[in-house]
N, C-alpha and C positions, 0 to 999 in steps of 0.2 A: 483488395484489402484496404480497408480506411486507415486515415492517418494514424488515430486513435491505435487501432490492431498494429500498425507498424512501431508505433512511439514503442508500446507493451512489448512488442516480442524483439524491438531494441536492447531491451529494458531485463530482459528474463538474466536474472544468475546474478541481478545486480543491486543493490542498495537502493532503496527507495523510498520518500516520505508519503504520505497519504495524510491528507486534512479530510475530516469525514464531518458531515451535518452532528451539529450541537457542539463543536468545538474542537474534538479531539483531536491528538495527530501520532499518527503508527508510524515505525521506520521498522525496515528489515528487507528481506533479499527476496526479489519476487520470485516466484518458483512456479506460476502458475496462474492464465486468465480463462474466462471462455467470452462468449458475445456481448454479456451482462456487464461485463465487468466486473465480474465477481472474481475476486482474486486470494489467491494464495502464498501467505507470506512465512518466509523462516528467520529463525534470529529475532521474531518482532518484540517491537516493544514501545509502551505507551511514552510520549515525550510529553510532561506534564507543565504546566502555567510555569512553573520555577525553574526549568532549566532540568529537573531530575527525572530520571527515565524508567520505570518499570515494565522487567520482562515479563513477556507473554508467550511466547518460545511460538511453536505453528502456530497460524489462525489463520483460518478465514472469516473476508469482509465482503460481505452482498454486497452487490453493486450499485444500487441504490441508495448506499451509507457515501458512496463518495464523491466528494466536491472535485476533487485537485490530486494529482500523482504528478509528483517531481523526481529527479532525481535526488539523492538523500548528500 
């Protein structure tokens, strides 16, 4: 298992920020990865330039949308 798959499946059940190409940045509770890094988020919701957040409830983000996963 790479570190990557270990950080992730640390990481499952729990709050997480994602910074994706062109700017954006999703928080919510990962619930789900596969190799890609395509993940599945609940609770999500966009955290925009201002500080103010809109929900997106489930989504999935292709794994090629993202930069960075922190904890949230």
């Amino acid at each position: 298992m790479s570190s990557s798959q270990e950080f992730l499946q640390g990481m499952m059940g729990q709050p997480v920020l994602i910074k994706l190409k062109g700017g954006r940045e999703i928080r919510g509770i990962l619930k789900s990865y596969d190799l890609h890094m395509n993940l599945i988020l609940q609770e999500a919701e966009e955290v925009q330039k201002d500080g103010n957040t809109r929900k997106l409830g489930t989504l999935i983000i292709r794994g090629d949308n993202v930069i960075m996963i922190s904890p949230a």
